[in-house]
GUDREN-267273 format. One record per atom (N, C-alpha, C, CB): x, y, z. Coordinates in steps of 0.02 Angstrom, whole numbers, plus 50000, padded with zeros to 5 digits. Glycine has a CB too. Layout:
N
(pt (X,Y,Z)) ...
This chain:
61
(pt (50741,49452,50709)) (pt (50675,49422,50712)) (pt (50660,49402,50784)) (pt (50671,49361,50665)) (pt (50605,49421,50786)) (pt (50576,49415,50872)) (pt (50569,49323,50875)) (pt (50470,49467,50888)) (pt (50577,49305,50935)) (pt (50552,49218,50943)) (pt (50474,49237,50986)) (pt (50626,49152,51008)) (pt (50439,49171,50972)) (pt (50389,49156,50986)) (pt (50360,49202,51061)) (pt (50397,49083,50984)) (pt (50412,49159,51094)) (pt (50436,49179,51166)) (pt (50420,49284,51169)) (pt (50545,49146,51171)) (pt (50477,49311,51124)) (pt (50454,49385,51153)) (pt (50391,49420,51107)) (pt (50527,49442,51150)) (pt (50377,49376,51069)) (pt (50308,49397,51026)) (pt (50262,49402,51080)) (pt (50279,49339,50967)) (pt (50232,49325,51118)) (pt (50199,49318,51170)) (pt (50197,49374,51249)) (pt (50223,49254,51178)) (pt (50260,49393,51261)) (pt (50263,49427,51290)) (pt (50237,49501,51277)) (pt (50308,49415,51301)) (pt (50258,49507,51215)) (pt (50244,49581,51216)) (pt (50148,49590,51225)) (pt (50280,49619,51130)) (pt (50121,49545,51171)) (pt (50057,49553,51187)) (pt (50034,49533,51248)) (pt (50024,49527,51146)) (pt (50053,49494,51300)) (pt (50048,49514,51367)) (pt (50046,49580,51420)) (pt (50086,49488,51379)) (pt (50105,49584,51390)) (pt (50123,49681,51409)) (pt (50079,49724,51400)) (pt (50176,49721,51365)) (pt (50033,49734,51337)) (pt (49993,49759,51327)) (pt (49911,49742,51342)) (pt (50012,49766,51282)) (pt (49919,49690,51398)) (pt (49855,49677,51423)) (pt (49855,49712,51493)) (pt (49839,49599,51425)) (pt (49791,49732,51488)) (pt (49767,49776,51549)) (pt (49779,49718,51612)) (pt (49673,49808,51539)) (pt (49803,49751,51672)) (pt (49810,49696,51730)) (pt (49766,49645,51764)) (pt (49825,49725,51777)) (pt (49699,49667,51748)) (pt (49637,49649,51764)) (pt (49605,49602,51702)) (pt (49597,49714,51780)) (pt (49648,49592,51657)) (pt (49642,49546,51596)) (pt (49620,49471,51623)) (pt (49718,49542,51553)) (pt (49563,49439,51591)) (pt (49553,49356,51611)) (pt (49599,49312,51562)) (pt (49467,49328,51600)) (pt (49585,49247,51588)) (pt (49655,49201,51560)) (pt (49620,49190,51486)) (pt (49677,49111,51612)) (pt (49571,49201,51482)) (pt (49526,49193,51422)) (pt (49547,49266,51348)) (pt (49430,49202,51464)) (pt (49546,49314,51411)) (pt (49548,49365,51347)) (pt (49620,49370,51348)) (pt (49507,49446,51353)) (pt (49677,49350,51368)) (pt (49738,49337,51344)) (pt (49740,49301,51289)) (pt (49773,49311,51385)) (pt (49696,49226,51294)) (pt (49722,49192,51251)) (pt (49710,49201,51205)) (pt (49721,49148,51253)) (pt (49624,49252,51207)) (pt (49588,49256,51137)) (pt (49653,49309,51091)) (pt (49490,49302,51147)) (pt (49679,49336,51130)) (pt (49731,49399,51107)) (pt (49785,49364,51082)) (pt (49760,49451,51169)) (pt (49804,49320,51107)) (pt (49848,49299,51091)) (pt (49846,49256,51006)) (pt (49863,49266,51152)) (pt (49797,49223,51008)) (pt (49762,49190,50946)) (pt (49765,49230,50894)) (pt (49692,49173,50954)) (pt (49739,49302,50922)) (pt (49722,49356,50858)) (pt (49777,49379,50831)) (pt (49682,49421,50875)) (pt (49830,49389,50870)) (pt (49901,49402,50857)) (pt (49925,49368,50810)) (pt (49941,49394,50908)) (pt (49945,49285,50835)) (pt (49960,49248,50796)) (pt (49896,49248,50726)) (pt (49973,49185,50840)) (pt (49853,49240,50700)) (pt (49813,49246,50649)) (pt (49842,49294,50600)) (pt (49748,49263,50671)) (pt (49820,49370,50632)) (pt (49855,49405,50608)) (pt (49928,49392,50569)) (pt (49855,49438,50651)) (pt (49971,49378,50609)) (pt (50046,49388,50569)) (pt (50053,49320,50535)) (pt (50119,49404,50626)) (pt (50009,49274,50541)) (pt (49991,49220,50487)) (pt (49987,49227,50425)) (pt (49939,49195,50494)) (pt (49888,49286,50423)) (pt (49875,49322,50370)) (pt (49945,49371,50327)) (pt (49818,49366,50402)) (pt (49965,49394,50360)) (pt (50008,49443,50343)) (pt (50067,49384,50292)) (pt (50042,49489,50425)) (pt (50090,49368,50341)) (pt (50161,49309,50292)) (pt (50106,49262,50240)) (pt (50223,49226,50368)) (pt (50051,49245,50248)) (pt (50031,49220,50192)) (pt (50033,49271,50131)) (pt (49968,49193,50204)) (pt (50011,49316,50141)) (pt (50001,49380,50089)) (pt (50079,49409,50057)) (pt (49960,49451,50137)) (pt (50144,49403,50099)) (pt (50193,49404,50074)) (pt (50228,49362,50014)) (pt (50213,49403,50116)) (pt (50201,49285,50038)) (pt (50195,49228,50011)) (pt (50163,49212,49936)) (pt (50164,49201,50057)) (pt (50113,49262,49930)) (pt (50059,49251,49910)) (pt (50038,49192,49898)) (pt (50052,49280,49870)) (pt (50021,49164,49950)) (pt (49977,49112,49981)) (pt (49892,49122,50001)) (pt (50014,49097,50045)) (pt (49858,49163,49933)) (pt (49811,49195,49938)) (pt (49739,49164,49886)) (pt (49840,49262,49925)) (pt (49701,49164,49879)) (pt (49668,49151,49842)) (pt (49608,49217,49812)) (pt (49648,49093,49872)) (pt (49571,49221,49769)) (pt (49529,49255,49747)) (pt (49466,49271,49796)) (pt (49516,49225,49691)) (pt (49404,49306,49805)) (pt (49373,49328,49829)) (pt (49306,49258,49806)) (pt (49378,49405,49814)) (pt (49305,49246,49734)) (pt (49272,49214,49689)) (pt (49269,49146,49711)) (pt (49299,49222,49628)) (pt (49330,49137,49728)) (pt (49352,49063,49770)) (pt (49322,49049,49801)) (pt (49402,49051,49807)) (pt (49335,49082,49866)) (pt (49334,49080,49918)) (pt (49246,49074,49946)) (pt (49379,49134,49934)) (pt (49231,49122,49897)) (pt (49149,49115,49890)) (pt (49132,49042,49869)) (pt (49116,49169,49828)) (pt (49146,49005,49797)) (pt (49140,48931,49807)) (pt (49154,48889,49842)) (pt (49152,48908,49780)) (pt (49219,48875,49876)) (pt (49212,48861,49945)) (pt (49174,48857,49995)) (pt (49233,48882,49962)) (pt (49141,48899,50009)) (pt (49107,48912,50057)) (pt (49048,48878,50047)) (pt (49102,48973,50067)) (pt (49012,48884,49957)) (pt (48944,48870,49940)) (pt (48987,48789,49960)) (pt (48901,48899,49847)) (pt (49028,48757,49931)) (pt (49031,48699,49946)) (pt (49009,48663,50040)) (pt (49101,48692,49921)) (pt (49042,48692,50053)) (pt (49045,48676,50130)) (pt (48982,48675,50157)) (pt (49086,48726,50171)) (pt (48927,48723,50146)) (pt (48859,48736,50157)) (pt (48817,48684,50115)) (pt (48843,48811,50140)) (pt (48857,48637,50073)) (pt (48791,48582,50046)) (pt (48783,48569,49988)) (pt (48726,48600,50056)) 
């Protein structure tokens, strides 16, 4: 298992050299999200589509 540490790096690696400190981090965020999403879904730490829709109506009022 990779640590935090060479996760971060690698998506570094794959930033163009001319990359801003901004679109690193946004990259970096998406990364982590991503393999969030992913281990939640292993987890199944998931909810319905149906839900998620009430939720939302909640939040809006």
């Amino acid at each position: 298992m990779s640590t935090a540490k060479e996760l971060a790096q690698d998506v570094l690696k794959a930033q163009p050299e001319d990359a801003s400190y901004e679109e690193i981090m946004r990259e970096l965020a998406f990364d982590r999200m991503i393999a969030k999403g992913l281990e939640d879904c292993r987890t199944g730490q998931m909810i319905e589509n149906s839900e998620m829709e009430h939720r939302i109506r909640q939040w809006q009022g």
